[in-house]
DSSP file (Angstrom, degrees, kcal/mol; ACC not computed):
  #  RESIDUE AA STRUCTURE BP1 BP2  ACC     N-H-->O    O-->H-N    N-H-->O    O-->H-N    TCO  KAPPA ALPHA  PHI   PSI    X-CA   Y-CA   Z-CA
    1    1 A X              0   0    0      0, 0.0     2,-1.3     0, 0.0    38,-0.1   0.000 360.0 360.0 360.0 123.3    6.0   39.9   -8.3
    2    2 A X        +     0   0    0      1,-0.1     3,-0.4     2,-0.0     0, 0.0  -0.668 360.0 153.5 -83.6  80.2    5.3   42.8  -10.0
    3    3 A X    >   +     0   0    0     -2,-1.3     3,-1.1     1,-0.2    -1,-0.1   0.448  51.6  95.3-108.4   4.0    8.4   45.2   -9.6
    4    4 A X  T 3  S+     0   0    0      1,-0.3    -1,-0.2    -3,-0.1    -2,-0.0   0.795  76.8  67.0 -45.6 -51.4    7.6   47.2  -13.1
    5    5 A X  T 3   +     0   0    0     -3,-0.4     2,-0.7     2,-0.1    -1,-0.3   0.130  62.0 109.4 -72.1   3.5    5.9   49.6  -11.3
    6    6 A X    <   -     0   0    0     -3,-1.1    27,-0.3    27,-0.2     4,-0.1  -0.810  62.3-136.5 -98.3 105.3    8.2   51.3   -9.3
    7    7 A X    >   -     0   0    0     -2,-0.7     3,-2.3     1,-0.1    25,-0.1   0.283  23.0 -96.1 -95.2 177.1    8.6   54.6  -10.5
    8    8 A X  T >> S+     0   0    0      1,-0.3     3,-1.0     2,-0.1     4,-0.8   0.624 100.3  94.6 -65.9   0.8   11.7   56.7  -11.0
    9    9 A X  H 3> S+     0   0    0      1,-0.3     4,-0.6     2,-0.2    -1,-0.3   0.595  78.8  71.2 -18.5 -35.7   11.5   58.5   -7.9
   10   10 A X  H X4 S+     0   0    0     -3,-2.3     3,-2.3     2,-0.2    -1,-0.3   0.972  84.3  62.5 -61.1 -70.1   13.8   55.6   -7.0
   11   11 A X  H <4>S+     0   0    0     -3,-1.0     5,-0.5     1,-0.3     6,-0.4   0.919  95.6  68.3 -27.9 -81.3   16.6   57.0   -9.1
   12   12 A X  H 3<5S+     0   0    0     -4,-0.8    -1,-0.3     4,-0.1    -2,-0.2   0.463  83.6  73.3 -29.6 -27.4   16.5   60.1   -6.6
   13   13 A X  T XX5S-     0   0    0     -3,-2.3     3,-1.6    -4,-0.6     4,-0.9  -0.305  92.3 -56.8 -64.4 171.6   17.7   58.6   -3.5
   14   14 A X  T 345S+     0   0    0      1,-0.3    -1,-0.1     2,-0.2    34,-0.0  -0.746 119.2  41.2 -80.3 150.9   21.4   57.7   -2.9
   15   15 A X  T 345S+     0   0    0     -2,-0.4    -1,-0.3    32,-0.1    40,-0.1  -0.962 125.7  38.9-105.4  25.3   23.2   56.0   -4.1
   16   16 A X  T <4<S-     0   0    0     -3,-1.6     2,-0.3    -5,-0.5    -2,-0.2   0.736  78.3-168.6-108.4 -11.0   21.8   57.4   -8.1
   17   17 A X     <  -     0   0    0     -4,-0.9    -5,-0.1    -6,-0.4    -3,-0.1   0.381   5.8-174.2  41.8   9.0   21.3   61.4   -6.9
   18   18 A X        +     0   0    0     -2,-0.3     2,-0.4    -5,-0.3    -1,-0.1  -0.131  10.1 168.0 -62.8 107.2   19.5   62.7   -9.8
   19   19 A X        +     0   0    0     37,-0.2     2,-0.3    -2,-0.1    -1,-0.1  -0.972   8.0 134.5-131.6 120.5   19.0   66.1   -9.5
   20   20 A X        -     0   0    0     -2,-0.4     3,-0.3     1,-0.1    40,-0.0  -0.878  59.1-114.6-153.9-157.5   17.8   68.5  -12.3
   21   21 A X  S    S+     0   0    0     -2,-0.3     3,-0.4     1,-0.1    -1,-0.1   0.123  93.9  94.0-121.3  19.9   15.5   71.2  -13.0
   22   22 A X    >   +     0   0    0      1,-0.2     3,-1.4     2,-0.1    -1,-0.1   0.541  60.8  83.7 -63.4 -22.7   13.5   69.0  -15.4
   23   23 A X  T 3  S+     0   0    0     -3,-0.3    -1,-0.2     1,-0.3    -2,-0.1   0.400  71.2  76.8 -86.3   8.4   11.2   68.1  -12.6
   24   24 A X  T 3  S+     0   0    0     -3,-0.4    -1,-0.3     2,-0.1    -2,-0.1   0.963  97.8  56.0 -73.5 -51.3    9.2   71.6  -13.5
   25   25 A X  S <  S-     0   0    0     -3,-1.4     2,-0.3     1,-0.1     3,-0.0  -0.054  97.8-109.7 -91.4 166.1    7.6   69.3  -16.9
   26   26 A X        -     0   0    0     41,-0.1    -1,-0.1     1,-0.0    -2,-0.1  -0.746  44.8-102.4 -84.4 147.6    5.8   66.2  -16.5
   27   27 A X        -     0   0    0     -2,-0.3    40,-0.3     1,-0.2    39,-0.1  -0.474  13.1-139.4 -61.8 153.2    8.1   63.1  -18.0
   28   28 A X  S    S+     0   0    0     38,-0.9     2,-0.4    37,-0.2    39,-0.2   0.378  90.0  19.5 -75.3 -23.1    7.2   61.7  -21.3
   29   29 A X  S    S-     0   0    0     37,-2.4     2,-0.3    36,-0.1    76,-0.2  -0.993  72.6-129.9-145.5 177.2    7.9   58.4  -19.8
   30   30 A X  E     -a  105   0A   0     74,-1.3    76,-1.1    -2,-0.4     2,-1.0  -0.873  33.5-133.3-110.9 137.2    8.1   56.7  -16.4
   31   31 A X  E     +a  106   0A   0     -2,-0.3     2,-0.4    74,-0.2    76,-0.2  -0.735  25.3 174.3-116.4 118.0   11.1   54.6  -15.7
   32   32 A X        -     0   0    0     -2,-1.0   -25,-0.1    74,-0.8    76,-0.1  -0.892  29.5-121.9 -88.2  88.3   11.5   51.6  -14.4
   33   33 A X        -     0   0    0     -2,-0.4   -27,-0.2   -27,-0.3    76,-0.1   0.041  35.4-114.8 -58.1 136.4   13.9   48.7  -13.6
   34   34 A X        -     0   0    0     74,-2.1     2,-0.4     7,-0.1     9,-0.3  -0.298  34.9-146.3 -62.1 150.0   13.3   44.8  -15.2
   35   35 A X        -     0   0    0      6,-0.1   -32,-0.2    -2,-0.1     6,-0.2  -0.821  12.1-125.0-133.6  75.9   12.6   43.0  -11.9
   36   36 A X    >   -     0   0    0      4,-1.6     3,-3.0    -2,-0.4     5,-0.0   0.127  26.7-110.9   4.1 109.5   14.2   39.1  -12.1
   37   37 A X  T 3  S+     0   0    0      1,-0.3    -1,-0.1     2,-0.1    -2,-0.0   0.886 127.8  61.5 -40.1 -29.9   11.8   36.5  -11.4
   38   38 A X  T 3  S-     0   0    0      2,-0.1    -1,-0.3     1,-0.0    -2,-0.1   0.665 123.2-109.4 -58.3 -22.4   14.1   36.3   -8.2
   39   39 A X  S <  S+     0   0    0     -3,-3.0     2,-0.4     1,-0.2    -2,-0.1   0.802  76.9 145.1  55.4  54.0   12.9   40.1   -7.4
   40   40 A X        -     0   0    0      5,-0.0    -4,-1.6     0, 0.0     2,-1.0  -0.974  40.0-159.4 -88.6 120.9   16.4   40.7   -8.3
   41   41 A X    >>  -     0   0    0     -2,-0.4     4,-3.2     1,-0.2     3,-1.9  -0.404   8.8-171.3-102.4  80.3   17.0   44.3  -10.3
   42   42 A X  H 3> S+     0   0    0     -2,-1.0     4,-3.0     1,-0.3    -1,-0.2   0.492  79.7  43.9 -14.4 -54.4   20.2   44.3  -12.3
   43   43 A X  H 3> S+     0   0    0     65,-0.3     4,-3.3    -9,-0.3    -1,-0.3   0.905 108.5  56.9 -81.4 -25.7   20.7   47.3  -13.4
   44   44 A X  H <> S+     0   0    0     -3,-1.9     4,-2.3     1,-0.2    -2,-0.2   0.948 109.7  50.1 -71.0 -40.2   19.8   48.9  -10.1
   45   45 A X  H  < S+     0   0    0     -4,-3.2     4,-0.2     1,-0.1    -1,-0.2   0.999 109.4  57.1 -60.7 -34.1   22.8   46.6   -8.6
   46   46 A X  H >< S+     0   0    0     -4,-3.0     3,-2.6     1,-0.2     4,-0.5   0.966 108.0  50.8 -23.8 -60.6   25.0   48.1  -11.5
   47   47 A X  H >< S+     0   0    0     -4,-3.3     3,-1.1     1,-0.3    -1,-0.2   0.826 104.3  45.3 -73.5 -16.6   24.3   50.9  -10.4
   48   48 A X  T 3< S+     0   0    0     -4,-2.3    -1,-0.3     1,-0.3    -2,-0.2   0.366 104.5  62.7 -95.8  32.0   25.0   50.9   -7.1
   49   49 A X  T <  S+     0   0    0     -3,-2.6    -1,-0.3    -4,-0.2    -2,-0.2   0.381  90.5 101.1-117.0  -7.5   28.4   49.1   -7.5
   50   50 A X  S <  S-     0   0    0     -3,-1.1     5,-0.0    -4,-0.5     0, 0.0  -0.469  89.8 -97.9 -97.8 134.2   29.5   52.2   -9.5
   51   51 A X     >  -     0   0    0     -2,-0.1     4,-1.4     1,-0.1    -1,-0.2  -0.106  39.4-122.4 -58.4 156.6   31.6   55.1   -8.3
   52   52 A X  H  > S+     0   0    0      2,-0.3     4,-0.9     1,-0.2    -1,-0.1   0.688 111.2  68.9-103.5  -9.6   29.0   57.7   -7.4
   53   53 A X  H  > S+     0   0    0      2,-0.1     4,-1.8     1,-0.1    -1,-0.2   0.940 109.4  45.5 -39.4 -47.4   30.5   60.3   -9.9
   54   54 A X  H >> S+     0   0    0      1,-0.3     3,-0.8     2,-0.2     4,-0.5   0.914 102.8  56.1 -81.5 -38.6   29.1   57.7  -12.3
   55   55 A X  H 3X S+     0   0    0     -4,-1.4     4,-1.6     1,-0.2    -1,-0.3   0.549 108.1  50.2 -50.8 -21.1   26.0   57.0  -11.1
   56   56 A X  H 3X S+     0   0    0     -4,-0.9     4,-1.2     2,-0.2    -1,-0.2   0.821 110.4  47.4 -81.8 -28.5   25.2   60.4  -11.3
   57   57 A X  H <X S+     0   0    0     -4,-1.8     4,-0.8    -3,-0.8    -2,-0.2   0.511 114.4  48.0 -57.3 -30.9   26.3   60.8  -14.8
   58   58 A X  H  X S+     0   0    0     -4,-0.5     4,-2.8     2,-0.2    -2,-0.2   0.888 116.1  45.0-103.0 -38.4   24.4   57.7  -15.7
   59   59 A X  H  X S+     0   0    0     -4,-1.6     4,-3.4     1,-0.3    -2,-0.2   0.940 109.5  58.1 -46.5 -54.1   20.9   59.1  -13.6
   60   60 A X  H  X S+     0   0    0     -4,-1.2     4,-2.3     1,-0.3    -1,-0.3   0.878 107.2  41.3 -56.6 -51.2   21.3   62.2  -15.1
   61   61 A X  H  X S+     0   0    0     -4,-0.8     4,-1.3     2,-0.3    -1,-0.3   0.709 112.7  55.7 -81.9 -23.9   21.1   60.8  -18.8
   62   62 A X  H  X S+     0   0    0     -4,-2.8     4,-3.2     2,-0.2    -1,-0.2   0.909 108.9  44.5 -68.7 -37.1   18.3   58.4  -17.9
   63   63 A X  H  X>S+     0   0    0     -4,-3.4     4,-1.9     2,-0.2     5,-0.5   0.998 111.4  56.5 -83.9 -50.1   16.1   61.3  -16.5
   64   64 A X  H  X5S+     0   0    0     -4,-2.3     4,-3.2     2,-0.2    -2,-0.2   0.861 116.0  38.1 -43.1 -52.3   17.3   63.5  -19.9
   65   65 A X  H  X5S+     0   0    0     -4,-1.3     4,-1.4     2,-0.2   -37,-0.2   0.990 117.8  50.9 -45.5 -82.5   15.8   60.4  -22.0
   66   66 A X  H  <5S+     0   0    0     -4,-3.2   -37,-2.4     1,-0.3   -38,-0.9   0.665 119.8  33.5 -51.5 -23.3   12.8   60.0  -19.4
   67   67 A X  H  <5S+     0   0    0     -4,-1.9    -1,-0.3   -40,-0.3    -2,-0.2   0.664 126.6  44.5 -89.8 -27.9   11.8   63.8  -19.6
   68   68 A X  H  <<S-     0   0    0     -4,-3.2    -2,-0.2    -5,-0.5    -3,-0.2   0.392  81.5-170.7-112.3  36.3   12.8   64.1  -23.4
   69   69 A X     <  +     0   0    0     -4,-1.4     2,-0.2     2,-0.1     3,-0.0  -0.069  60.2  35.9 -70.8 177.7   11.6   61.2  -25.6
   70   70 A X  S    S+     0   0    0      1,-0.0     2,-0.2   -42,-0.0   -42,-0.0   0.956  77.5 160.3 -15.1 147.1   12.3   60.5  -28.4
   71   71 A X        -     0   0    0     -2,-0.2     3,-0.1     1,-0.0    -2,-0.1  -0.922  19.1-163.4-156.5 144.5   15.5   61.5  -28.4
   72   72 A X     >  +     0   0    0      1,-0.2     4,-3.6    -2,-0.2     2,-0.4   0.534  38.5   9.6 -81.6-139.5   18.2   60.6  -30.7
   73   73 A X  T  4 S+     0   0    0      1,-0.3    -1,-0.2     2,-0.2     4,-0.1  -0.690 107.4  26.7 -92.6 140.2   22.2   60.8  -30.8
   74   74 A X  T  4 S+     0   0    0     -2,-0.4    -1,-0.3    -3,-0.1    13,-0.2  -1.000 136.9  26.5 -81.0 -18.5   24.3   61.4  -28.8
   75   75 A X  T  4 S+     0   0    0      1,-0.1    12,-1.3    11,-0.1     2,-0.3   0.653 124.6  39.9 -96.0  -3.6   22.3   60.4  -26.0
   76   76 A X  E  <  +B   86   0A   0     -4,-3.6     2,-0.5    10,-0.2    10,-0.2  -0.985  54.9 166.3-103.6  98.5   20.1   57.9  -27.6
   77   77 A X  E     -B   85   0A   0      8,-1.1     8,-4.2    -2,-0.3     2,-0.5  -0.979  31.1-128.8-140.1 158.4   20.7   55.2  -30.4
   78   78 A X  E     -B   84   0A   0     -2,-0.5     6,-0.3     6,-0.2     3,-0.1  -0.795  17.2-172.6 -83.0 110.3   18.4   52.4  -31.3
   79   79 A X  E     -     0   0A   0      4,-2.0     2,-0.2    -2,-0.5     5,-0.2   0.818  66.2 -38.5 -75.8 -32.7   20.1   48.9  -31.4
   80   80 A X  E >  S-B   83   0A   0      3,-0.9     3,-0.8     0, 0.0     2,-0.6  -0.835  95.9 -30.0-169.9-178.9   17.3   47.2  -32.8
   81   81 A X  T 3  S-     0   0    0      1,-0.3     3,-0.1    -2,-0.2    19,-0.0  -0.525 129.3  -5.2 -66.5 126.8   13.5   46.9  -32.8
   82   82 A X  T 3  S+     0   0    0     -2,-0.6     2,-0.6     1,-0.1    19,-0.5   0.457 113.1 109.2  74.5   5.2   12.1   48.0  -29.2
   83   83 A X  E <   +BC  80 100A   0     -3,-0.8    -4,-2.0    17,-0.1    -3,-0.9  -0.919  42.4 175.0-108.4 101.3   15.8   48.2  -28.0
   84   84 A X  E     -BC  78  99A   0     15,-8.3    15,-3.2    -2,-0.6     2,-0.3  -0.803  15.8-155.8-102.4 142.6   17.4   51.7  -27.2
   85   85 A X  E     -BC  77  98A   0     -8,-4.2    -8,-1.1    -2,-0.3     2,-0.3  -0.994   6.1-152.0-104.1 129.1   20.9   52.0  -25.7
   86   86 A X  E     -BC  76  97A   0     11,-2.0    11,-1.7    -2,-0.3     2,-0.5  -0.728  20.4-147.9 -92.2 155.1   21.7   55.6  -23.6
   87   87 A X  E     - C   0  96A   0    -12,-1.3     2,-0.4    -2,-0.3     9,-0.2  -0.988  13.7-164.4-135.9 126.8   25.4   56.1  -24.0
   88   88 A X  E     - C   0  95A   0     -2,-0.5     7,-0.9     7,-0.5     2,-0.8  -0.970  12.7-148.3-124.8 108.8   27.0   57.7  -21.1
   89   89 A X  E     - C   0  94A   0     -2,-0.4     5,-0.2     5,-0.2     2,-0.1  -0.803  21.8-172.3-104.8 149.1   30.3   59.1  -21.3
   90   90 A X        -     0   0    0      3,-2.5     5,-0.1    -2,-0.8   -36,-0.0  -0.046  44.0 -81.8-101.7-164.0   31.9   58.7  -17.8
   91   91 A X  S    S-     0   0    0     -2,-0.1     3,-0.0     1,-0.1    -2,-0.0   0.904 117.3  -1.8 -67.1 -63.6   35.0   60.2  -17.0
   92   92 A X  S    S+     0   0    0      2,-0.1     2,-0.3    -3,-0.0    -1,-0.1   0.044 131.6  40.2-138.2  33.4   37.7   57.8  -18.4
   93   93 A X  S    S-     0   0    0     -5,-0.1    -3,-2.5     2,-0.0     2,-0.2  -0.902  79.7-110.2-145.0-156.7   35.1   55.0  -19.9
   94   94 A X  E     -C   89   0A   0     20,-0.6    20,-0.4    -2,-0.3     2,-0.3  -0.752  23.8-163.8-121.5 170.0   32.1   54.8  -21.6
   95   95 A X  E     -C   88   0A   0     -7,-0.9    -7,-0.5    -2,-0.2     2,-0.3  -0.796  10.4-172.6-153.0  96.7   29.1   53.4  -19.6
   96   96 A X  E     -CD  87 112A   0     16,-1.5    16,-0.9    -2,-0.3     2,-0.3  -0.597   7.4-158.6 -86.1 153.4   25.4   52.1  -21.9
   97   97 A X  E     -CD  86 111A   0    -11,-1.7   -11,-2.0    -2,-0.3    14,-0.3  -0.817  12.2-143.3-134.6 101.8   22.0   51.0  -20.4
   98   98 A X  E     +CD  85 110A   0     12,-1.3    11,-5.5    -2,-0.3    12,-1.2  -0.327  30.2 156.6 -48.7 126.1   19.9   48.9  -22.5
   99   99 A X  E     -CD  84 108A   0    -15,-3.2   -15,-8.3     9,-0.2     2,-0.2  -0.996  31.8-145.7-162.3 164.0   16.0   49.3  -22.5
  100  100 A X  E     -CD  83 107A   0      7,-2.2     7,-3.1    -2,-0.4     2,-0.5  -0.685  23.7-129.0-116.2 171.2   12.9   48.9  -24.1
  101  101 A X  E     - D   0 106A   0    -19,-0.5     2,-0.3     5,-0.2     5,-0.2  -0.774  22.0-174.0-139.8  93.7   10.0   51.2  -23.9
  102  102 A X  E >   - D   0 105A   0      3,-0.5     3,-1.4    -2,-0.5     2,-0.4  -0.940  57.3 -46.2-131.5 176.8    6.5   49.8  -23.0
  103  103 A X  T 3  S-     0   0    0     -2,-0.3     3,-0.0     1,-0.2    -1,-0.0  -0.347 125.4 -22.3  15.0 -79.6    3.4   52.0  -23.1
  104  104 A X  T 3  S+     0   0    0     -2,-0.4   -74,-1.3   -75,-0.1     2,-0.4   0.666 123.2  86.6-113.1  -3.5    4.3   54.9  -21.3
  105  105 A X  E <   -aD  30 102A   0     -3,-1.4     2,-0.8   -76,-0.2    -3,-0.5  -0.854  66.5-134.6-115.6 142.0    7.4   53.4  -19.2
  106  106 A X  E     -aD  31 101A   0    -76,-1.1     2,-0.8    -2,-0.4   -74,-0.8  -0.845  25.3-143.1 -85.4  98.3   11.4   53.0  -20.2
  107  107 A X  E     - D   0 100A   0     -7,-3.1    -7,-2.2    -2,-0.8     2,-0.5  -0.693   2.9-151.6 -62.0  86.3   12.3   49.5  -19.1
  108  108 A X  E     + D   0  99A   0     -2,-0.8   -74,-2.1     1,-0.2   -65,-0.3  -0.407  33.6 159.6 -42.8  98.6   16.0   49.7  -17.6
  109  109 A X  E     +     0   0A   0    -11,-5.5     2,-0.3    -2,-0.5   -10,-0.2   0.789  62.9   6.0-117.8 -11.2   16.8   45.7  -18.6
  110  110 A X  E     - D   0  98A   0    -12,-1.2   -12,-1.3    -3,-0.1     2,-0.4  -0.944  54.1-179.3-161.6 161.3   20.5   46.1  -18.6
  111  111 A X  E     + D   0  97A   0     -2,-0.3     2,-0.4   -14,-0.3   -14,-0.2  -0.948  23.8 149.4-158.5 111.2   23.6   48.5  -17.8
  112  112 A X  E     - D   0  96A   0    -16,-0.9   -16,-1.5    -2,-0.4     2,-0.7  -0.966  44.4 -86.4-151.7-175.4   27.1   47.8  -18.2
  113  113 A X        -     0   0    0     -2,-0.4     2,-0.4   -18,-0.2   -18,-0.2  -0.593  38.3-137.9 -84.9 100.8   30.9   49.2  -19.0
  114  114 A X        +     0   0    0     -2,-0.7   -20,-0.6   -20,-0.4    -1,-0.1  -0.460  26.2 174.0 -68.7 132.4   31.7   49.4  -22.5
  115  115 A X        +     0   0    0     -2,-0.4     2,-0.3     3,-0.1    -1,-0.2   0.434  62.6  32.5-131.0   7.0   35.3   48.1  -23.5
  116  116 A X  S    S-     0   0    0      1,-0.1     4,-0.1     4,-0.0     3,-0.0  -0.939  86.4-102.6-142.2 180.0   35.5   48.2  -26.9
  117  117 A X  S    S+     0   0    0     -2,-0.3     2,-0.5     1,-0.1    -1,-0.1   0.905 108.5  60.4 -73.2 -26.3   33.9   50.4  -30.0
  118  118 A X  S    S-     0   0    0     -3,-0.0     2,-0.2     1,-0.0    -3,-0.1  -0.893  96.1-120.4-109.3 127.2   31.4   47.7  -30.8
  119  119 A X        -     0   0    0     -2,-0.5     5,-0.2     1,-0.1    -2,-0.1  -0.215  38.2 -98.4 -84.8 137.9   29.1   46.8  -28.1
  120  120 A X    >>  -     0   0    0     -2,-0.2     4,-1.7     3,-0.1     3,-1.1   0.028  18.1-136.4 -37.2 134.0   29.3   43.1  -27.0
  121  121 A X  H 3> S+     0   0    0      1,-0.2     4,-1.2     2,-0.2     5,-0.2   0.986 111.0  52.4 -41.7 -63.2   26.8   40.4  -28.3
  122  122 A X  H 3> S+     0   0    0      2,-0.2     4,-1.3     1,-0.2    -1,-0.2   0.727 106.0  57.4 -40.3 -21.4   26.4   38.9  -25.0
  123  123 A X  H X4 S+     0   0    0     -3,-1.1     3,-3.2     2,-0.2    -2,-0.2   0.995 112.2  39.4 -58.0 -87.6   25.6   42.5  -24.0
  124  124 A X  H 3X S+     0   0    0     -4,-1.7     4,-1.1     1,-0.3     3,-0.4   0.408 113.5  57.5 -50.1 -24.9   22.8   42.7  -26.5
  125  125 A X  H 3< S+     0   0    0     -4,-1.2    -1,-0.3     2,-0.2     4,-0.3   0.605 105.5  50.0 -91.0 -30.9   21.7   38.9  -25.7
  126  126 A X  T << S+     0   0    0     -3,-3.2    -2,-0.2    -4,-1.3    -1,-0.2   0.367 109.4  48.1-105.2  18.7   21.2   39.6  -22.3
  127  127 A X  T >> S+     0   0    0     -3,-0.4     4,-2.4    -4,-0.1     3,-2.0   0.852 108.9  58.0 -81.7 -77.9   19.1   42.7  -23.0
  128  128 A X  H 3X S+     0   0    0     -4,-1.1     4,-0.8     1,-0.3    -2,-0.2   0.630 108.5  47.4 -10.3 -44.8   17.0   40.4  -25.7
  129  129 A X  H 34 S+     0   0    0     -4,-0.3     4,-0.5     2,-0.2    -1,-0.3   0.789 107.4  52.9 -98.7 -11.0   16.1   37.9  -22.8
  130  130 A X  H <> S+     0   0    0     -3,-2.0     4,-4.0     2,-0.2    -2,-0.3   0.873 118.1  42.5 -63.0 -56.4   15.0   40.6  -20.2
  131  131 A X  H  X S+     0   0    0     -4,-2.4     4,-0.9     1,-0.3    -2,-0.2   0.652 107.1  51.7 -85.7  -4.5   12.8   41.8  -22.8
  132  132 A X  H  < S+     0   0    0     -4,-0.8    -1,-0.3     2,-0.2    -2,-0.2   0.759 113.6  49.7 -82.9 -37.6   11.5   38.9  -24.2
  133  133 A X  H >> S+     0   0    0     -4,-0.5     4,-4.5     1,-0.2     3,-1.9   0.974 101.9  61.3 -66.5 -45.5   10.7   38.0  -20.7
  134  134 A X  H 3X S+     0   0    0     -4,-4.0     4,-0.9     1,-0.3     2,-0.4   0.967 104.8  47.0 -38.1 -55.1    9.1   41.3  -20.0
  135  135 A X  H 3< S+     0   0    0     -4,-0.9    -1,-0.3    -5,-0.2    -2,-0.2  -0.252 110.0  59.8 -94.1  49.7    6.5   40.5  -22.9
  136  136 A X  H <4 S+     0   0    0     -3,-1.9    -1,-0.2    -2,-0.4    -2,-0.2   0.222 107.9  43.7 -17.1 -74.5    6.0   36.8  -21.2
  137  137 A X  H  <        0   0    0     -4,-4.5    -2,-0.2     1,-0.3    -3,-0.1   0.401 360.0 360.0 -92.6  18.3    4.9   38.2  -18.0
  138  138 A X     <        0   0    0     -4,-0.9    -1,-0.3    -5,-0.3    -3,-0.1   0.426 360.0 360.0 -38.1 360.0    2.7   40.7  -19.1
């Protein structure tokens, strides 16, 4: 099942709300959620388990990415090769989404609540195996 393809138009219903006045340009990329051999999408359950302050905060900074790539710090940093995190500050935490970016689309592969200054391995490990699966089922 091919769920790659479902383009960020998604974001824009509830529960993510994404509203901006970006939608005048075309995106520099098209955004997608990693899609679970199960057809289960992670980060889109993140999201929607999420106070909807945050989900709007976290939409918001994904369509800034998806209309302005590249982009760097603050809203941007590179964990590794093919691995970007967006770093979201929420109200009274911090909130990252792991992706990769291939051809023309930003692959959402994981989103969770940061609780310390250095972001967890496991974090980063279960990012690593989305995306290694991603280049599998190509």
């Amino acid at each position: 099942m091919d769920n790659l393809n479902r383009p960020i138009f998604w974001l824009n219903r509830a529960p993510f709300l994404v509203h901006s006045t970006m939608n005048k340009y075309p995106p520099t990329l098209n955004v997608k959620f990693f899609c679970t051999e199960a057809g289960n999408e992670p980060v889109r359950e993140w999201l929607t388990n999420l106070p909807r302050d945050d989900r709007k905060a976290v939409g918001t900074d994904i369509k800034t990415v998806q209309f302005g790539w590249p982009i760097g710090m603050p809203v941007v940093r590179k964990m590794e090769p093919e691995l970007w995190e967006v770093r979201v500050d929420l109200k009274e935490r911090i909130a990252r989404v792991l992706f990769t970016v291939e051809a023309s689309s930003m692959v959402l592969l994981h989103g969770f609540i940061k609780k310390s200054e250095k972001t967890p391995a496991s974090d980063l490990e279960t990012a690593r195996q989305r995306k290694a699966a991603l280049k599998r089922n190509k």
